[in-house]
C-alpha positions in Angstrom: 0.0 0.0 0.0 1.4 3.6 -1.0 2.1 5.4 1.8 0.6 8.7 3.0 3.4 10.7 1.7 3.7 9.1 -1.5 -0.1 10.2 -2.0 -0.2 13.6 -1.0 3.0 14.2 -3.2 1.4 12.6 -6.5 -1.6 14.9 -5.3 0.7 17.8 -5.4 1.8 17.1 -8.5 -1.5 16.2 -9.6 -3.0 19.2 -8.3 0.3 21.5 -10.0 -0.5 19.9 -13.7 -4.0 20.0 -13.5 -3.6 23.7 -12.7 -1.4 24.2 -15.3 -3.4 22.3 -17.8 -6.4 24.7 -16.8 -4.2 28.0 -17.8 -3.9 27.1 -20.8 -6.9 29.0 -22.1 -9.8 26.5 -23.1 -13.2 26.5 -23.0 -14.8 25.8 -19.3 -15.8 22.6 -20.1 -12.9 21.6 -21.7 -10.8 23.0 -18.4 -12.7 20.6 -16.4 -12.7 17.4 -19.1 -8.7 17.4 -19.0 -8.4 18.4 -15.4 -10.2 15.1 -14.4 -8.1 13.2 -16.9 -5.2 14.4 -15.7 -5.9 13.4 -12.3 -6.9 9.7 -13.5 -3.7 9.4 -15.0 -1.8 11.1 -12.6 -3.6 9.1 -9.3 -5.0 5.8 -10.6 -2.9 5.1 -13.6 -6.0 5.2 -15.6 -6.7 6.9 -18.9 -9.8 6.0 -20.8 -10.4 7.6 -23.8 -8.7 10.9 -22.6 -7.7 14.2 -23.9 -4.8 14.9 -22.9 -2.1 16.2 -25.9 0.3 18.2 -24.8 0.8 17.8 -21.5 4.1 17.9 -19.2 5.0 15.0 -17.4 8.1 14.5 -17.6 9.6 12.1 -15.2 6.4 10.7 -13.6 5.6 6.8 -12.0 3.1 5.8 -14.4 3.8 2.1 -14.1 1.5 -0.3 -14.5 -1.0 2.1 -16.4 -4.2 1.4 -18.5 -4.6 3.7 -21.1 -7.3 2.9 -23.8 -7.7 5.1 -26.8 -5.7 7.7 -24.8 -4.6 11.3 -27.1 -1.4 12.0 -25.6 0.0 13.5 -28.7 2.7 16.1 -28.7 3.1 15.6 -24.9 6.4 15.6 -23.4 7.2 12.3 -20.9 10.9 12.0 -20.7 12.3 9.9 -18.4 8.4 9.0 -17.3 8.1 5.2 -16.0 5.5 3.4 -17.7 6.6 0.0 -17.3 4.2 -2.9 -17.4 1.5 -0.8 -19.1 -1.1 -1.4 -21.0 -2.5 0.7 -24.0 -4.7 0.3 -26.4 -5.1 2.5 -29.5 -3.1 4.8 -27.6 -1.5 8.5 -29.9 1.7 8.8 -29.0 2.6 11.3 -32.2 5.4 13.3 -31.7 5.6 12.7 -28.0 8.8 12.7 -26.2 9.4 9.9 -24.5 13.4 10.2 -24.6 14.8 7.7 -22.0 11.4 6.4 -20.8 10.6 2.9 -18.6 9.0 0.8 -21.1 10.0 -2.4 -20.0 7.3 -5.1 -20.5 4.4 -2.6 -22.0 1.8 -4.3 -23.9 1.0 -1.9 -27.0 -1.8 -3.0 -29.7 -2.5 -0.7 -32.6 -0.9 2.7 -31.5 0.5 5.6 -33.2 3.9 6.9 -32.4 4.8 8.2 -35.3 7.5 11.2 -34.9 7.6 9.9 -31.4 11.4 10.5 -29.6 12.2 7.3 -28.1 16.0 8.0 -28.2 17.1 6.1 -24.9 14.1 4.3 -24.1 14.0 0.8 -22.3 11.0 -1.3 -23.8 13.3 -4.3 -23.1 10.9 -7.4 -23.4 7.6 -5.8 -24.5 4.9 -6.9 -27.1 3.6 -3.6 -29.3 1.8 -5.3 -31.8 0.9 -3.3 -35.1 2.2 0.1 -34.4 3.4 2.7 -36.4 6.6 4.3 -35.5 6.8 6.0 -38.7 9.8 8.7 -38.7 10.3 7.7 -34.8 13.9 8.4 -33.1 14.9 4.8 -31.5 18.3 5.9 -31.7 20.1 3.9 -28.3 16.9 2.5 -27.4 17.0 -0.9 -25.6 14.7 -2.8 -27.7 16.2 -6.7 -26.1 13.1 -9.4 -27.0 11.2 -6.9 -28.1 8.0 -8.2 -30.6 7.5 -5.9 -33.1 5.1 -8.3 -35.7 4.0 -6.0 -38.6 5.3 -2.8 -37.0 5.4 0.4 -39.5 9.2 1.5 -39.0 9.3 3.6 -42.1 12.2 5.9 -42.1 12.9 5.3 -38.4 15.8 5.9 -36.8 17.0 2.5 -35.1 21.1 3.9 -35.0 23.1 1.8 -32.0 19.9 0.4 -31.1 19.9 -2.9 -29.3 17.7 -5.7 -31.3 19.0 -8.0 -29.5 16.1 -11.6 -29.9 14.0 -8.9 -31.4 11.2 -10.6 -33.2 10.2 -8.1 -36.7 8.7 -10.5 -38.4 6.5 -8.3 -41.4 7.9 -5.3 -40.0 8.4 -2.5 -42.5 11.7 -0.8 -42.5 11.5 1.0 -45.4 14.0 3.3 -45.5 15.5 3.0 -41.6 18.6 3.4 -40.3 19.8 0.8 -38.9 23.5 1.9 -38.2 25.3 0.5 -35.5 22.2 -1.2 -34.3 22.6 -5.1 -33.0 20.3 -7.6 -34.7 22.0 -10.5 -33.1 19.5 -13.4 -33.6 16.6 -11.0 -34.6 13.7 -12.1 -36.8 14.1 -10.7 -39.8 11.0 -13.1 -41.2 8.7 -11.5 -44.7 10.1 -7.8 -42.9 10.7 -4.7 -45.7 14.2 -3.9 -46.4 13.5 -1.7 -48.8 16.0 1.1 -49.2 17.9 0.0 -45.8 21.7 -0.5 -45.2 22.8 -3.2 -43.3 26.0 -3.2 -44.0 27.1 -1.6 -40.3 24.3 -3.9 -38.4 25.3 -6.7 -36.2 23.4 -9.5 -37.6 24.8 -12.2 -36.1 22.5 -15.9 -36.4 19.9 -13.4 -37.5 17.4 -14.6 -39.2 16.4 -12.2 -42.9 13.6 -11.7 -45.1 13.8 -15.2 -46.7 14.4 -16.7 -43.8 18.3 -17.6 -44.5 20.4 -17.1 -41.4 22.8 -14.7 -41.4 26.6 -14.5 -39.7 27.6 -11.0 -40.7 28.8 -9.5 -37.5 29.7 -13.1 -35.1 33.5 -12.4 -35.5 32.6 -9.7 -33.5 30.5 -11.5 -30.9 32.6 -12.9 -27.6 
């Protein structure tokens, strides 16, 4: 059980946010529908079909969340933990979730396209047709990651760790995948369209036509 402390401070912040939120300029109404958003998010972890782009959170404890056709475009969560979350349908565009806690989230059919996910930790989670069109993954930790039919168009996956990663159907049109470590990733029916491997470790990865590959295990220890 959280202690008392722990609950008036969330409040606090809460309370700070909401108020901040609320300066902004709306309409009453639409004052009072973000305010109580806000607060579920910020209290309970929970954020049903909320309104809530643009925001400031940046560095919260949002683990273990529920957020279910949640509009948190543009908003700015750096370094926020969401670990073990759930969201469904969830608009991440052009958020910034620079070195956010992502470890073991469940995403199904969100957008996070423009998204900044540079130095992020989604280290063993399932986000399962999402579109990280144009997103920055750039030293993201991305270990046993599934990725099935994920839209990576033009993303930037440089020094990112693959590590077990499953992309099987992923599109990677045009990504850049320099200095990122594919070492046994599934490569399975994924786009390669326009990519350069040539600086990826793919190491016992496993490509498009399913052929293993060894390009990069002189490296491995």
């Amino acid at each position: 059980m959280k202690s008392t402390a722990f609950n008036h401070s969330v409040t606090a912040i809460a309370s700070t946010m909401i108020a901040s939120v609320m300066a902004i300029g709306m309409t009453s109404s639409v004052q009072a529908q973000n305010a109580e958003h806000l607060k579920s998010l910020l209290e309970h972890h929970t954020c049903q079909r909320c309104e809530l782009s643009g925001i400031t959170a940046n560095g919260a404890d949002l683990r273990e969340s529920f957020l279910d056709v949640a509009d948190l475009r543009k908003s700015a969560l750096s370094g926020a933990t969401l670990a073990f979350s759930t969201m469904y349908y969830a608009d991440f565009r052009s958020a910034d979730l620079s070195n956010s806690d992502l470890r073991n989230t469940f995403l199904i059919n969100s957008d996070l396209i423009q998204a900044n996910l540079s130095g992020a930790n989604a280290r063993n989670s399932r986000w399962k047709y999402i579109d990280l069109t144009e997103a920055n993954l750039q030293n993201a930790n991305l270990i046993d990651i599934e990725l099935v039919y994920a839209k990576l168009n033009r993303a930037n996956l440089s020094n990112a760790s693959l590590r077990n990663a499953s992309l099987y159907g992923a599109d990677l049109t045009g990504a850049n995948l320099k200095g990122a470590d594919l070492y046994r990733a599934d490569l399975t029916n994924a786009i390669v369209t326009n990519v350069d491997l040539s600086q990826a470790n793919l190491c016992r990865a496993t490509m498009p036509d399913g052929t293993t590959s060894m390009q990069g295990c002189m490296l491995q220890k």
